[in-house]
C-alpha positions as CSV (number, residue, x, y, z in Angstrom):
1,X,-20.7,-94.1,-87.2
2,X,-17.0,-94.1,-87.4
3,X,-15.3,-94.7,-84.0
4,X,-12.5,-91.8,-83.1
5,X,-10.3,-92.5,-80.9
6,X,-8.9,-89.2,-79.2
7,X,-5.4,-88.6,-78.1
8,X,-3.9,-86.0,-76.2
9,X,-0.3,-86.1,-73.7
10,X,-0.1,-84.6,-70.5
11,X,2.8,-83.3,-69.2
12,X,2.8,-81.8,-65.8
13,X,-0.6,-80.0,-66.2
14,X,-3.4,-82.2,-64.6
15,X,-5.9,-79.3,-64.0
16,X,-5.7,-78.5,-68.1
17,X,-5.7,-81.5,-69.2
18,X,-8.7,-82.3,-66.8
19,X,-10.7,-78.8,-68.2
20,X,-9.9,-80.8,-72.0
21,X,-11.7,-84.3,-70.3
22,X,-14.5,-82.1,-69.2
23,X,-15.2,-80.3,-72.6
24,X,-15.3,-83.4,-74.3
25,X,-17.8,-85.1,-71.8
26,X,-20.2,-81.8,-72.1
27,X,-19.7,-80.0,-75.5
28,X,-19.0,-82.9,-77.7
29,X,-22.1,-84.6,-79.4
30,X,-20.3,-87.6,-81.4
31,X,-20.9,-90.5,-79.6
32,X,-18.2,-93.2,-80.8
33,X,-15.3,-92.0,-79.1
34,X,-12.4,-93.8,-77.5
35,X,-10.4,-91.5,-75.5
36,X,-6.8,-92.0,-74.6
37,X,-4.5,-89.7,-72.3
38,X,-1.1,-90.4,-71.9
39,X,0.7,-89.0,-68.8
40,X,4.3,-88.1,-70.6
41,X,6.5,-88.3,-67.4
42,X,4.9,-85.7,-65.2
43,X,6.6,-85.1,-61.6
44,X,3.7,-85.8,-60.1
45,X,2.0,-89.4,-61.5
46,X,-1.9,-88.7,-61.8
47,X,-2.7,-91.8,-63.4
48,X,-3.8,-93.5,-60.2
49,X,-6.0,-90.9,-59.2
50,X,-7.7,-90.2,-62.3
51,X,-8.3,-94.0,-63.4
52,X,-11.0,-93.4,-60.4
53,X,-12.5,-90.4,-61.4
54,X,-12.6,-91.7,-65.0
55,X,-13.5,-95.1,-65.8
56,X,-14.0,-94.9,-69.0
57,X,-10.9,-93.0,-70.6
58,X,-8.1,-94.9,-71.0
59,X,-4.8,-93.5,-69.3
60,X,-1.0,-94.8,-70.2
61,X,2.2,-93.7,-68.1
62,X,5.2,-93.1,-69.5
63,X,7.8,-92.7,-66.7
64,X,10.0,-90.8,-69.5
65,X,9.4,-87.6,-71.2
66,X,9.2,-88.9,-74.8
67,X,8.8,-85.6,-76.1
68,X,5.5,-84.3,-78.5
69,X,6.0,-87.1,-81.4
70,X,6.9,-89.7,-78.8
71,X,3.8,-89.0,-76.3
72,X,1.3,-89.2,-79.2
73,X,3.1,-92.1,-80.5
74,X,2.2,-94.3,-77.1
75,X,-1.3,-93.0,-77.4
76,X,-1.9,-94.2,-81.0
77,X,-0.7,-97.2,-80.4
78,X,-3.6,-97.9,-78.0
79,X,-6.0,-96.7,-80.1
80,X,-8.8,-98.8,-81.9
81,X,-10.3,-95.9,-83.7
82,X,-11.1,-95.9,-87.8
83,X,-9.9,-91.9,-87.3
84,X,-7.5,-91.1,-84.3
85,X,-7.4,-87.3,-83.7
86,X,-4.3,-85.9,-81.9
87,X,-5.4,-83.0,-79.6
88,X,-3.6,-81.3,-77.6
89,X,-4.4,-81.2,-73.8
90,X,-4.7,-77.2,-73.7
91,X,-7.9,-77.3,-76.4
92,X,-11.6,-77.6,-76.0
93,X,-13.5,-78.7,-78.4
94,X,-17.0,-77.2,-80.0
95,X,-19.8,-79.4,-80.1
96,X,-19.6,-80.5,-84.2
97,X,-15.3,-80.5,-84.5
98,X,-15.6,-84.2,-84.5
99,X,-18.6,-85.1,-86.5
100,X,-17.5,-82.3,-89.6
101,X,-14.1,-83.6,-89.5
102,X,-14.8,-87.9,-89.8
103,X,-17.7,-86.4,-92.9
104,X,-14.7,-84.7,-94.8
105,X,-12.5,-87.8,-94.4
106,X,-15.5,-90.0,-95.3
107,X,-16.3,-88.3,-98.4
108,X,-12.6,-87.6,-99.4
109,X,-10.7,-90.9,-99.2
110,X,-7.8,-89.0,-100.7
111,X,-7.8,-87.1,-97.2
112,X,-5.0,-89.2,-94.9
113,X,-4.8,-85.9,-92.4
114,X,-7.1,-82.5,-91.6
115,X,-7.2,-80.2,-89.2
116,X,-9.8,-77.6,-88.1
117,X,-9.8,-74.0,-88.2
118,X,-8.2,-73.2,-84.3
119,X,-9.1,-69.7,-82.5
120,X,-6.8,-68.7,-79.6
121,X,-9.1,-69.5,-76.2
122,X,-8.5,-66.5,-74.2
123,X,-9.0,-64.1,-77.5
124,X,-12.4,-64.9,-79.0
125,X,-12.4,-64.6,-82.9
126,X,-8.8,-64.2,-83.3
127,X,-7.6,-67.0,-85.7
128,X,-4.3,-69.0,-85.0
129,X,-4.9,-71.3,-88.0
130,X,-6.2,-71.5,-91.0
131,X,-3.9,-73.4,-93.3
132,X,-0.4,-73.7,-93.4
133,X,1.3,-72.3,-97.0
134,X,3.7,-75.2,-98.5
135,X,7.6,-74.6,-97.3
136,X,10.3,-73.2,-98.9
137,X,12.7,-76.1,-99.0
138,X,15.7,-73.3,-99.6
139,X,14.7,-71.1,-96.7
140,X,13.0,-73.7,-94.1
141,X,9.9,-71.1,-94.2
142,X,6.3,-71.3,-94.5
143,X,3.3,-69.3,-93.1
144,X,0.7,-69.8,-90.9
145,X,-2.2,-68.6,-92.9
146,X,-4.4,-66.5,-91.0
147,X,-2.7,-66.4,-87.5
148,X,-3.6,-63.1,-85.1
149,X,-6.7,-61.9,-87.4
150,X,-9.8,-61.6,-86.3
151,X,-11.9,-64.4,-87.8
152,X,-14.6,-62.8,-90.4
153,X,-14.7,-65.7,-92.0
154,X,-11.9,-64.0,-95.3
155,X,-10.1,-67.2,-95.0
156,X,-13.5,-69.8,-95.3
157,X,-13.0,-70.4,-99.2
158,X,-9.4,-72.3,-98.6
159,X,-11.0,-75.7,-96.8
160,X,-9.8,-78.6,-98.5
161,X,-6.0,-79.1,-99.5
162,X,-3.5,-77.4,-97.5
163,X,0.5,-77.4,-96.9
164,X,0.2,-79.1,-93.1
165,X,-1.8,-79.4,-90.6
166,X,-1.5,-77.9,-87.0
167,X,-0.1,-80.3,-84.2
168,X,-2.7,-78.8,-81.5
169,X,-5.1,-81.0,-83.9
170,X,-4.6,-83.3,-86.3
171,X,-7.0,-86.3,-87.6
172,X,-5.6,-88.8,-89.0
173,X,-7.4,-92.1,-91.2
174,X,-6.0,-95.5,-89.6
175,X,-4.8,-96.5,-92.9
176,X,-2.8,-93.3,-93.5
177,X,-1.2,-93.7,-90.3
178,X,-0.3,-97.7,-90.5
179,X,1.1,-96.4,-94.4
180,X,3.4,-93.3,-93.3
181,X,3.9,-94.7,-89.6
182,X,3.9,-92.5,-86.4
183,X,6.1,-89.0,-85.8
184,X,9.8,-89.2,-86.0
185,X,10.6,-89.2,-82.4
186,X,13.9,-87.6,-82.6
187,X,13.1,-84.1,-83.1
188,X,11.4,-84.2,-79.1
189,X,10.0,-80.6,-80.0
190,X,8.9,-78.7,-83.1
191,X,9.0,-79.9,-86.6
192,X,7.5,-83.3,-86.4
193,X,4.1,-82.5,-87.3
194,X,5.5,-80.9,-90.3
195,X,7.8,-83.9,-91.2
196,X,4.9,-86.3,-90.2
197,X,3.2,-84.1,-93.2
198,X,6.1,-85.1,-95.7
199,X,5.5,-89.0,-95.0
200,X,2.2,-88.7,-94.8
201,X,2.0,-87.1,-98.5
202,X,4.7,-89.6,-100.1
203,X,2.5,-92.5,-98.9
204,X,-0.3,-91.0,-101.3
205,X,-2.3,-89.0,-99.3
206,X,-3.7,-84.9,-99.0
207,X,-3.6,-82.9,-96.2
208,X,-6.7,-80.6,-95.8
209,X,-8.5,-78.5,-93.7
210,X,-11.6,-78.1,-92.6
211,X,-12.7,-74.5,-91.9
212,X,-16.6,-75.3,-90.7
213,X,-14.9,-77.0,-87.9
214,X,-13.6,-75.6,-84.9
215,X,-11.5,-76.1,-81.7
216,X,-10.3,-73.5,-79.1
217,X,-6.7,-73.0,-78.0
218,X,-5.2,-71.7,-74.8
219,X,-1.9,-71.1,-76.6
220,X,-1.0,-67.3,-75.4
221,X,-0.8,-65.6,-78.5
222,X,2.0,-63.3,-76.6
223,X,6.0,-64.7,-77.4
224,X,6.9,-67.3,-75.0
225,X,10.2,-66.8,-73.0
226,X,13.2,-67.5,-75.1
227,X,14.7,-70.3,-73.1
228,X,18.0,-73.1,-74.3
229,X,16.1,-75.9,-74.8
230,X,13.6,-73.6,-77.3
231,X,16.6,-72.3,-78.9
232,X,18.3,-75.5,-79.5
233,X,15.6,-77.4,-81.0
234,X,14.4,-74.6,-83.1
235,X,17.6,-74.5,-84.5
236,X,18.3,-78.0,-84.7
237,X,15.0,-79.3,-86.0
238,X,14.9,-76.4,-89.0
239,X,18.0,-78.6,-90.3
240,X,16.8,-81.7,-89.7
241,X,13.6,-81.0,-91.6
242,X,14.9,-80.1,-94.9
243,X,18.2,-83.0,-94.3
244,X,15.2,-85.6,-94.0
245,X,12.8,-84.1,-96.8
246,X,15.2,-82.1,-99.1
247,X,16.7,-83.6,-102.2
248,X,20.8,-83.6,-101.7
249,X,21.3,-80.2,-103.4
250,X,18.7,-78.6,-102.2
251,X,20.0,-79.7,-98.8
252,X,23.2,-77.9,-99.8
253,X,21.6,-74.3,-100.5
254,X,19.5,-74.2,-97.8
255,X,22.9,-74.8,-96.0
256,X,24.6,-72.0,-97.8
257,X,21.6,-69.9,-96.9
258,X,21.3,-71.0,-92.9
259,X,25.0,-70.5,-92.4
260,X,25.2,-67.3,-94.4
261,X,21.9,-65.5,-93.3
262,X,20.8,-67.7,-90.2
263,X,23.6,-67.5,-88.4
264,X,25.0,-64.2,-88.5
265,X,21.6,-62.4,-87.7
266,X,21.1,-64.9,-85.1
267,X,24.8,-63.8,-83.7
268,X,23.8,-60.2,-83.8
269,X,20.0,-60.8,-81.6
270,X,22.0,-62.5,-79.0
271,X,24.7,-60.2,-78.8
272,X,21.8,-57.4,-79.2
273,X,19.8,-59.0,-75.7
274,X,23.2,-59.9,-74.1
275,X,21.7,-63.6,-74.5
276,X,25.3,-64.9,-75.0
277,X,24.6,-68.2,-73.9
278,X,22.5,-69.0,-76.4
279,X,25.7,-68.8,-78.9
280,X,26.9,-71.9,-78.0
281,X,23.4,-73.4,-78.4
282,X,23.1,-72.1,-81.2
283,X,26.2,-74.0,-82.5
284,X,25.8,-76.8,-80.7
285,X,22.3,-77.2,-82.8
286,X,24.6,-76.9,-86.1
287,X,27.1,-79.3,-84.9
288,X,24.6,-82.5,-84.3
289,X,24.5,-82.6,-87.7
290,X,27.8,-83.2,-88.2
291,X,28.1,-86.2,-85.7
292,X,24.7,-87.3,-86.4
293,X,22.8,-89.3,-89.0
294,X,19.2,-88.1,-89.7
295,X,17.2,-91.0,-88.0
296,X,19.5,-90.8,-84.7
297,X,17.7,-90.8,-81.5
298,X,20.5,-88.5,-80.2
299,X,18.7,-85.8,-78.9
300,X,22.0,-83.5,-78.4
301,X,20.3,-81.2,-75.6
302,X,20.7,-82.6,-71.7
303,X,17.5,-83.2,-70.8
304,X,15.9,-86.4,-68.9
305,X,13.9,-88.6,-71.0
């Protein structure tokens, strides 16, 4: 048996994050599992306290928010696993996930990532995931290929090569990882499991997934708040994407098209809501680009690390 080490941040929501713990102790039936939580600069430190309560998990502290990419990061580099499988702390898991995702990477060694098929928690049989569709390098678009359907099994006949996998759960083969090398950490928030993709397939590997496996998701499958930081990186990252995965003149359309079709409509939902500060977010997101080289760990948004 293959040993997986799990990996999943926590960031300010102990009692989540402890419900994740729980289904994996009670629900999961594969045995060789090394489980790792890393505590990604929460206000409150429970480290201490849960190092009691669970001997046999490890925990890491990061006294900085390190973002998604740079959470996970800490984790894998404590892991010991043949497979490491990135979870995110608002899943549970079903009882096979594990065991039907290490068979496809066993039998496939073409595989370097999969994910499972993922159902929204609080709305049983409604798909989030089923695949992602390859991007439009000119547009910075893809699709989510089943997401808010009910689940009667339509989508079933696509396991196996897909465009990315889903950052809620991602597994990963060591040697893919050690090849392609951990997320980028400077996007902080969205985009790096997608750019993560990218490196993973230029070092040789597929990207599948597995749709006889399944994890739940407490994601609300309602629109989150608008907020800056959302805006910002949304914006930001979408250019940063295609600058670190585009070929030079591709770059330069999907400029043409972003500051001919992005930006004006974006102008006129602002001015719509009367969310005028998000205008200079919005250019603020543009303008790192022009002070900024592609690897920079600039983040360009004033938050605390």
């Amino acid at each position: 048996m293959k040993k997986v080490s799990i990996v999943t941040v926590n960031f300010n929501q102990p009692k989540v994050t402890e419900d994740l713990l729980k289904s994996l102790a009670e629900v999961n039936t594969y045995a060789d599992l090394e489980i790792i939580v890393v505590d990604n600069g929460s206000k409150a430190n429970p480290v201490p306290e849960w190092k009691e309560r669970y001997p046999n998990i490890i925990f890491v502290r990061s006294d900085l928010n390190t973002g998604f990419a740079g959470g996970n990061n800490i984790g894998m580099a404590h892991a010991t696993g043949d497979y490491l499988f990135l979870i995110n702390n608002d899943t549970e898991v079903t009882a096979d996930l594990i065991a039907r995702l290490v068979h496809s990477m066993e039998a496939n060694p073409k595989i370097g990532m999969i994910s499972p098929k993922i159902h929204y928690f609080d709305q049983p049989g409604m798909l989030q995931y089923t695949g992602y569709t390859q991007m439009n390098y000119y547009t910075a678009r893809n699709a989510c290929i089943g997401q808010f359907e009910q689940d009667r099994g339509q989508y079933d006949f696509l396991t196996g090569p897909t465009g990315y996998a889903h950052g809620a759960a991602m597994m990963i083969s060591r040697e893919a990882w050690q090849k392609a090398g951990g997320m980028a950490e400077n996007y902080f928030l969205y985009y790096e499991e997608l750019d993560w993709c990218e490196r993973i397939k230029k070092a040789g590997y597929e990207i599948h997934v597995n749709l006889d496996a399944l994890i739940y998701h407490k994601e609300s499958v309602s629109v989150g708040k608008r907020t800056a930081l959302k805006e910002f990186f949304m914006n930001r990252n979408r250019i940063l994407f295609i600058r670190r995965n585009a070929p030079g003149l591709t770059f330069f359309l999907f400029c043409c098209y972003f500051m001919l079709t992005v930006v004006p409509r974006n102008m006129l939902v602002y001015l719509k809501n009367k969310e005028y500060n998000f205008i200079p977010v919005l250019w603020s997101a543009i303008t790192w680009h022009l002070k900024n080289k592609p690897d920079s760990e600039n983040l360009g948004f004033p938050l605390t690390r």
